[in-house]
C-alpha positions in Angstrom: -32.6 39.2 23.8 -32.3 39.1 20.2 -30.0 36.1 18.7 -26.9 37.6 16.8 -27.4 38.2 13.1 -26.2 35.4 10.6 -23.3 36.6 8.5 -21.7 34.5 5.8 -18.4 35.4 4.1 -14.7 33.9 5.0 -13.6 37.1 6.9 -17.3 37.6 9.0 -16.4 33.7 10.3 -12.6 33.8 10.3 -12.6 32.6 13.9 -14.7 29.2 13.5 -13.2 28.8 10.2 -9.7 28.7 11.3 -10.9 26.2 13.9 -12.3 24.2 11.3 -8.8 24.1 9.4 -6.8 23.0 12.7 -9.2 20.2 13.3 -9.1 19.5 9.7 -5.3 19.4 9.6 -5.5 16.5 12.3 -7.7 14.4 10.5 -5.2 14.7 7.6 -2.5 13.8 9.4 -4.7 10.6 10.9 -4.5 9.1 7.2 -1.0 10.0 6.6 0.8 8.1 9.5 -0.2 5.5 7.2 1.2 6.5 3.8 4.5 5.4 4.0 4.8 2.7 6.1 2.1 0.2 5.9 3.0 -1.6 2.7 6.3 -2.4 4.4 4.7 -3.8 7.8 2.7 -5.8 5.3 5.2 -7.2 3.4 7.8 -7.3 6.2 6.0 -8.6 9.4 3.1 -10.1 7.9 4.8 -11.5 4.7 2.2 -10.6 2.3 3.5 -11.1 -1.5 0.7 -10.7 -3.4 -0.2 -6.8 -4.7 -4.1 -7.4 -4.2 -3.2 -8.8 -0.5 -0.9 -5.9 0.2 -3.5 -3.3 -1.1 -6.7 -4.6 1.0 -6.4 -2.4 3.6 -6.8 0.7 1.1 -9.5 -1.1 -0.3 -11.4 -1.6 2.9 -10.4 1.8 3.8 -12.0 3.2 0.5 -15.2 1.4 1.0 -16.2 2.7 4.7 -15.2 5.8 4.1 -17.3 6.3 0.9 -20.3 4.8 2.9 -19.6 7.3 5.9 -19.2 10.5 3.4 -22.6 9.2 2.1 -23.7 8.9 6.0 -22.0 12.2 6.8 -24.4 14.1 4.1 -27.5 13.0 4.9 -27.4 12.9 8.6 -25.6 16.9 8.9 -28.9 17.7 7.1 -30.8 15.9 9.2 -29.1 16.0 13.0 -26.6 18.9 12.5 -22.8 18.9 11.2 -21.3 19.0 14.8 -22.9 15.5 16.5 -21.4 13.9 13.1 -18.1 15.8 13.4 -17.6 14.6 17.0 -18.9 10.6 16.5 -16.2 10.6 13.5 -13.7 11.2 16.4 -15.0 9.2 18.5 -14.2 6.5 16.3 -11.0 6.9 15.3 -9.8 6.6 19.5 -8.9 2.8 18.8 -7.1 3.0 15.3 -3.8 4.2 16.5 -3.2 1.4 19.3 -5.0 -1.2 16.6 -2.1 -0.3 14.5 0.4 -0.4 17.1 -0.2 -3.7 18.4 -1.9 -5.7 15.9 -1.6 -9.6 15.9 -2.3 -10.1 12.6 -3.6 -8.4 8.9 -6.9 -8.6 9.5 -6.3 -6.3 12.5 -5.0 -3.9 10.3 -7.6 -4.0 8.3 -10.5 -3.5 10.7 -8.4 -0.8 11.8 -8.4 1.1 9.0 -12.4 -0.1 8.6 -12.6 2.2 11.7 -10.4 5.1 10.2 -12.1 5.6 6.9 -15.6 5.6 8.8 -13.6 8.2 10.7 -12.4 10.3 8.0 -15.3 10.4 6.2 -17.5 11.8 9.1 -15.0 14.3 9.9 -13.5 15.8 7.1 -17.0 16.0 5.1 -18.4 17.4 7.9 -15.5 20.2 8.1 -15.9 20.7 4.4 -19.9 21.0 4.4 -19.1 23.9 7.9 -17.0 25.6 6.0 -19.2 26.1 3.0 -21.9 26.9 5.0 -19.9 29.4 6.8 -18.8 31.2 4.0 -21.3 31.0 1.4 -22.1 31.5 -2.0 -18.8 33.9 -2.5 -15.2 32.7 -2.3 -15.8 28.8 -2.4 -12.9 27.9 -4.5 -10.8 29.9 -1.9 -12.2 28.5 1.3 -11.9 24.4 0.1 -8.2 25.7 -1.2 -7.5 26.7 2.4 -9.4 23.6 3.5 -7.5 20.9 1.6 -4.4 22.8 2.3 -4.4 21.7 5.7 -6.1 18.4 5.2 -2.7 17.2 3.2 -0.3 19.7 4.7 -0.6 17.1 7.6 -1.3 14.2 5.1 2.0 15.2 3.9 3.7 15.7 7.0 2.2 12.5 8.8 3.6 10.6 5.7 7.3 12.0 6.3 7.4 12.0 10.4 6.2 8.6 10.3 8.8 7.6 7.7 11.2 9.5 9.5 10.4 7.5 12.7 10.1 4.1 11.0 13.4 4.4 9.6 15.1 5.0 13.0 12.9 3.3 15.6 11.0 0.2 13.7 7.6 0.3 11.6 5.6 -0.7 15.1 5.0 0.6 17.5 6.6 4.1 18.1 5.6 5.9 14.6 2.2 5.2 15.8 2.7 7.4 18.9 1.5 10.4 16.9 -1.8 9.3 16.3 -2.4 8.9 19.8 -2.2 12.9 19.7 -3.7 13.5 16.8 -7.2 12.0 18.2 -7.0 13.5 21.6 -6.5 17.2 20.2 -9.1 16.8 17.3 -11.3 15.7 19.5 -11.2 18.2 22.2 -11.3 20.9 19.8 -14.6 19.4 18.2 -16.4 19.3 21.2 -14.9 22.4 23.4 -14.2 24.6 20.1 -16.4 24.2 17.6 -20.1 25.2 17.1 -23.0 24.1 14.8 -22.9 26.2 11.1 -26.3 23.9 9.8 -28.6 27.4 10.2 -26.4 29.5 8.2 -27.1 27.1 5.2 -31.0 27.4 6.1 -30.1 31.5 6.2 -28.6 31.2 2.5 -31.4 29.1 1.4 -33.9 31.8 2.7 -31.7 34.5 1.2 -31.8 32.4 -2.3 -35.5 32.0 -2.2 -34.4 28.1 -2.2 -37.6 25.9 -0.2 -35.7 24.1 2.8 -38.5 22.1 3.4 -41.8 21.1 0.6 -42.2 20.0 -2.6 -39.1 22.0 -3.8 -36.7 19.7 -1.5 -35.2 16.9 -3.2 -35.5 13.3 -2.3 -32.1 11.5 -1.3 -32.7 9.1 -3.8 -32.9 12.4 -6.4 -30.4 13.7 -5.2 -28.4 10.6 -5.9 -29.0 10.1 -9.2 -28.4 13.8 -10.0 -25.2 13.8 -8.4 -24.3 10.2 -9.9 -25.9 10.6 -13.6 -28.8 12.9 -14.2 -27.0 16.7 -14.2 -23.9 16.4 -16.4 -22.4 19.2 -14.2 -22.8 17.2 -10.8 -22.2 13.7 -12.8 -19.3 14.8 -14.6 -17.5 16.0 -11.3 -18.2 12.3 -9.7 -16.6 10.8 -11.9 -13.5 13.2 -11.7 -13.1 12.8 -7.9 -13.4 9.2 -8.2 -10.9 9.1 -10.7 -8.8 11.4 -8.6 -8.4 9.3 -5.8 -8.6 6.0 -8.1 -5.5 7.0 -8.9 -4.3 8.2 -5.0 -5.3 4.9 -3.7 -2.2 3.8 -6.6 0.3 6.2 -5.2 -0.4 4.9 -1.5 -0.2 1.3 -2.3 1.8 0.7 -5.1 4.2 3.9 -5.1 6.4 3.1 -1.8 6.3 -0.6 -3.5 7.4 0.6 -7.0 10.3 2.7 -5.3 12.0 0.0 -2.9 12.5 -1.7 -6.0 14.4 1.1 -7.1 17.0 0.5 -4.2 15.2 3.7 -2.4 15.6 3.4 1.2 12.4 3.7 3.6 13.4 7.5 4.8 13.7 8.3 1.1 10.7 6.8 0.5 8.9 8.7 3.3 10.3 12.0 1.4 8.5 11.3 -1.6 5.4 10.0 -0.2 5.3 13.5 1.6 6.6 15.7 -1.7 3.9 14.9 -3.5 0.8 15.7 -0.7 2.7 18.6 0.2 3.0 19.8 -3.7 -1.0 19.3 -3.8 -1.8 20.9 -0.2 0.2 24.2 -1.0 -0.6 24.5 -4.9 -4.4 24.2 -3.5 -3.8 27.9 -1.9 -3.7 29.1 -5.6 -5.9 26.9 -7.4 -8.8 27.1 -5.2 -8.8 31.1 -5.5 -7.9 30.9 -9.2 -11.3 28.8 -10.0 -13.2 31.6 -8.6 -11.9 33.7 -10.9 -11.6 31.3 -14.5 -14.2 28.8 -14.2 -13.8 25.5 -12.8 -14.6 23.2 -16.1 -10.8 23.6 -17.7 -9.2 23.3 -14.6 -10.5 20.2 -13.7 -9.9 18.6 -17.1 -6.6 20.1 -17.5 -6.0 19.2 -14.1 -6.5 15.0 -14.6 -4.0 15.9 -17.5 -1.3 16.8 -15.6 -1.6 13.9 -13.1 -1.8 11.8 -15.7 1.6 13.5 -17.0 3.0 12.8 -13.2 2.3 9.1 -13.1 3.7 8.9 -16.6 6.8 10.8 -15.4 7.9 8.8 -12.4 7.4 5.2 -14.7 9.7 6.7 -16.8 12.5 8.0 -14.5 15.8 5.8 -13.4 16.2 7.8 -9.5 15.3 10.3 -7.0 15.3 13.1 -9.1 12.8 12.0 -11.4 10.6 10.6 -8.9 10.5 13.6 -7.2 9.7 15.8 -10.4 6.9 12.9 -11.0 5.4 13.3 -7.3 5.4 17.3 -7.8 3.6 17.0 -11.4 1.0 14.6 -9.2 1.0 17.2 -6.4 -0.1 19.8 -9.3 -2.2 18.5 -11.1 -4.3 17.1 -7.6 -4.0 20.7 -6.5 -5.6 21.9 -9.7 -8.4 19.7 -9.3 -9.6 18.7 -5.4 -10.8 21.9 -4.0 -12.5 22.9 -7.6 -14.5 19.9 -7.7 -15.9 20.8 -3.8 -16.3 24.5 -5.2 -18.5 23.6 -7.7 -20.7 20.9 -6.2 -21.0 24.4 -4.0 -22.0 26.3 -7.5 -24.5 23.9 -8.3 -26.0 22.5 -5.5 -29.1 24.3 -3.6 -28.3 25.4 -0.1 -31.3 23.5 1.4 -29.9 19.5 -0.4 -26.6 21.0 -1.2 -24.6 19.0 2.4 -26.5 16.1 0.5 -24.8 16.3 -2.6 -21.4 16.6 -0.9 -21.9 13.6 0.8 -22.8 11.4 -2.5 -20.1 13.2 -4.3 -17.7 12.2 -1.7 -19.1 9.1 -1.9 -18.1 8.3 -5.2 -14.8 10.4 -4.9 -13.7 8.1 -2.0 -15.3 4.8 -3.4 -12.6 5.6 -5.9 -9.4 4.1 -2.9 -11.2 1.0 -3.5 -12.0 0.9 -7.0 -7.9 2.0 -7.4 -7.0 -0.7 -4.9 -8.3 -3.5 -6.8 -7.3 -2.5 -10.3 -3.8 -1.4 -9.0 -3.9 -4.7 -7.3 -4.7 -6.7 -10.0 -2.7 -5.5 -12.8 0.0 -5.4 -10.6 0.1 -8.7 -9.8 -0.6 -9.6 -13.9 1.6 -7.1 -15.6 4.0 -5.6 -12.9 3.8 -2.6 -11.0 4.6 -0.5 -13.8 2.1 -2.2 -16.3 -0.7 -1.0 -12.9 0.6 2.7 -13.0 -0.3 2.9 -17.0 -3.4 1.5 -16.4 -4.1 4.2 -13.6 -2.1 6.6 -15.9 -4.4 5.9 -18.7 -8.2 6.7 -16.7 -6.7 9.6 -15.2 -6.3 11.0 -18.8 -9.7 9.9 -20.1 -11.6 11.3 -17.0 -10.4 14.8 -17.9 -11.7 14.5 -21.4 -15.4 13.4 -19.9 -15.3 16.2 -18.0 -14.2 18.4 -21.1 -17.3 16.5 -23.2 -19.6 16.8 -20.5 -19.6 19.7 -17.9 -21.7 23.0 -19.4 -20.6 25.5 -16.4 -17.8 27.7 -17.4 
């Protein structure tokens, strides 16, 4: 009996895609039970002062998951996309109850060592399925719908946990959630989800692209195309890095900056929501939009507008203005997350292309840390404000790079 015929295209996989964007919107919402709350249990039942203290954990959290992205890459190529999909699960089991019932920081922050190894195995390995699945048309659309749900439930973790905090305590009950979250992602990966790694071998045979020989890339080429070699590939590093450079800011320093504008914690856990949520449903346009226009200009432009967003909520004196801040952030995000995936897609061959996702995301992710410790810093030095024009101010000269550099339309 013959095997079924390979079919690529978002509607010819609509089942296993969908799949892919429940288990996704989990592994979102993993992250965000964090975004609101954590500064606070530092600062309030740990009694860290300092900004670099209070900012390790997105530090840490940066690091591991930039290695695991990296991991996550190679080893889909190598072992398949669902194995990696299911350890990254496996992993995150402990995190929630870590979090609970921590004794002390350093808890926390081996804790959130384990969740960024976690997130970077999972959601890579949901973004590499889904580009296999689809192929070469529609990209921009399918990571749209992808980081859609991703920060849907970033969004919504950030404001239920908020909500929670603000009612029950910061420990242990907003961490309930999580404790849900793992059990269904991880019973969807295994039960639900099947292996997409041949129909990238199919779109490599239907390019005429060698999957294996002297036409197959090296990792250690395909890291230092993806890092500095190709200005396309190069040029949308640097972007994503600078893209969540600035994120890690928002997580750490934003909740910070806005208790010291008299904002209580529920408020707080609005904003840290508003601005995800902005970014996850903008990304249903945007994504679509950069298969149609190109995805150099809305990059750059894109790294404009953030920068316009940080710029915004320095600036304003309440809730309104944060608010129009965090939307300008959600924006300009949206305009510029799933059209950096789409065209590492575009540029990519099929047969190193899961490769060059992983290094990409490697740099994109290294950026939490990189953010931690200059938001950190500078924080401490020149105030949290003099740390968000500083953030402010590489957002802004990352979208001119990529308006110097990048030659695909």
């Amino acid at each position: 009996m013959n095997a079924p015929a390979i079919r690529l295209g978002l509607r010819e996989n609509a089942a296993q895609f969908s799949l892919l964007i429940v288990v996704n919107a989990f592994v979102g919402a993993m992250v965000g039970m964090e975004r609101t709350i954590l500064p606070a249990i530092a600062e309030e039942e740990f009694q860290l002062v300092a900004r670099a203290a209070i900012l390790s954990f997105i530090l840490v959290f940066g690091v591991s998951k930039a290695l695991a992205n990296y991991a996550a890459g190679r080893f889909s190529d190598r072992f398949g996309r669902k194995s990696i999909l299911v350890a990254g699960w496996l992993i995150a089991v402990p995190v929630p109850f870590l979090l609970m019932w921590a004794p002390s920081w350093n808890w926390i922050l081996f804790a959130n060592v384990l969740l960024g190894v976690s997130q970077g195995l999972t959601w890579s390995t949901t973004v590499i399925m889904k580009i296999d699945l689809v192929g070469p048309r529609n990209r921009g659309l399918a990571m749209g719908l992808n980081e859609f749900a991703g920060y849907v439930a970033v969004a919504a973790g950030a404001w239920a946990t908020g909500w929670i905090a603000a009612r029950y305590g910061l420990r242990p009950e907003p961490f309930y959630l999580g404790v849900g979250f793992v059990a269904v992602g991880l019973a969807l990966s295994v039960l639900a989800i099947r292996e997409t790694k041949h129909f990238a071998v199919h779109e490599a045979t239907l390019a005429g692209d060698a999957v294996n020989g002297a036409a197959m890339p090296t990792q250690a080429e395909v890291f230092r195309r993806t890092t500095l070699t190709d200005r396309n590939l190069s040029s949308i590093s640097q972007a994503g890095l600078v893209n969540n450079l600035n994120d890690g800011m928002v997580w750490g320093i934003f909740p910070l900056f806005f208790a010291t504008k008299g904002l209580p914690l529920d408020h707080i856990g609005l904003l840290a929501g508003l601005y995800p949520a902005t970014w996850a449903f903008a990304q249903l346009i945007t994504g679509a939009w950069s298969d149609r226009i190109g995805r150099k200009w809305l990059i750059a432009s894109g790294m404009w507008v953030q920068a316009a967003g940080i710029a915004v909520t320095i600036l304003a004196s309440g809730f309104a203005g944060f608010a129009v801040g965090a939307v300008l952030l959600g924006v300009g995000t949206a305009m510029v997350y799933p059209t950096l995936l789409a065209a590492i897609g575009d540029v990519a061959q099929p047969s190193w292309r899961a490769s060059a996702v992983g290094v990409y995301r490697f740099w994109r992710d290294l950026g939490y840390a990189i953010g931690a410790v200059i938001a950190g810093v500078t924080a401490d030095a020149f105030g949290l404000g003099g740390a968000m024009w500083v953030v402010a101010a590489l957002t802004f000269a990352s979208g001119l790079v990529v308006s110097a550099r990048m030659t695909i339309r």
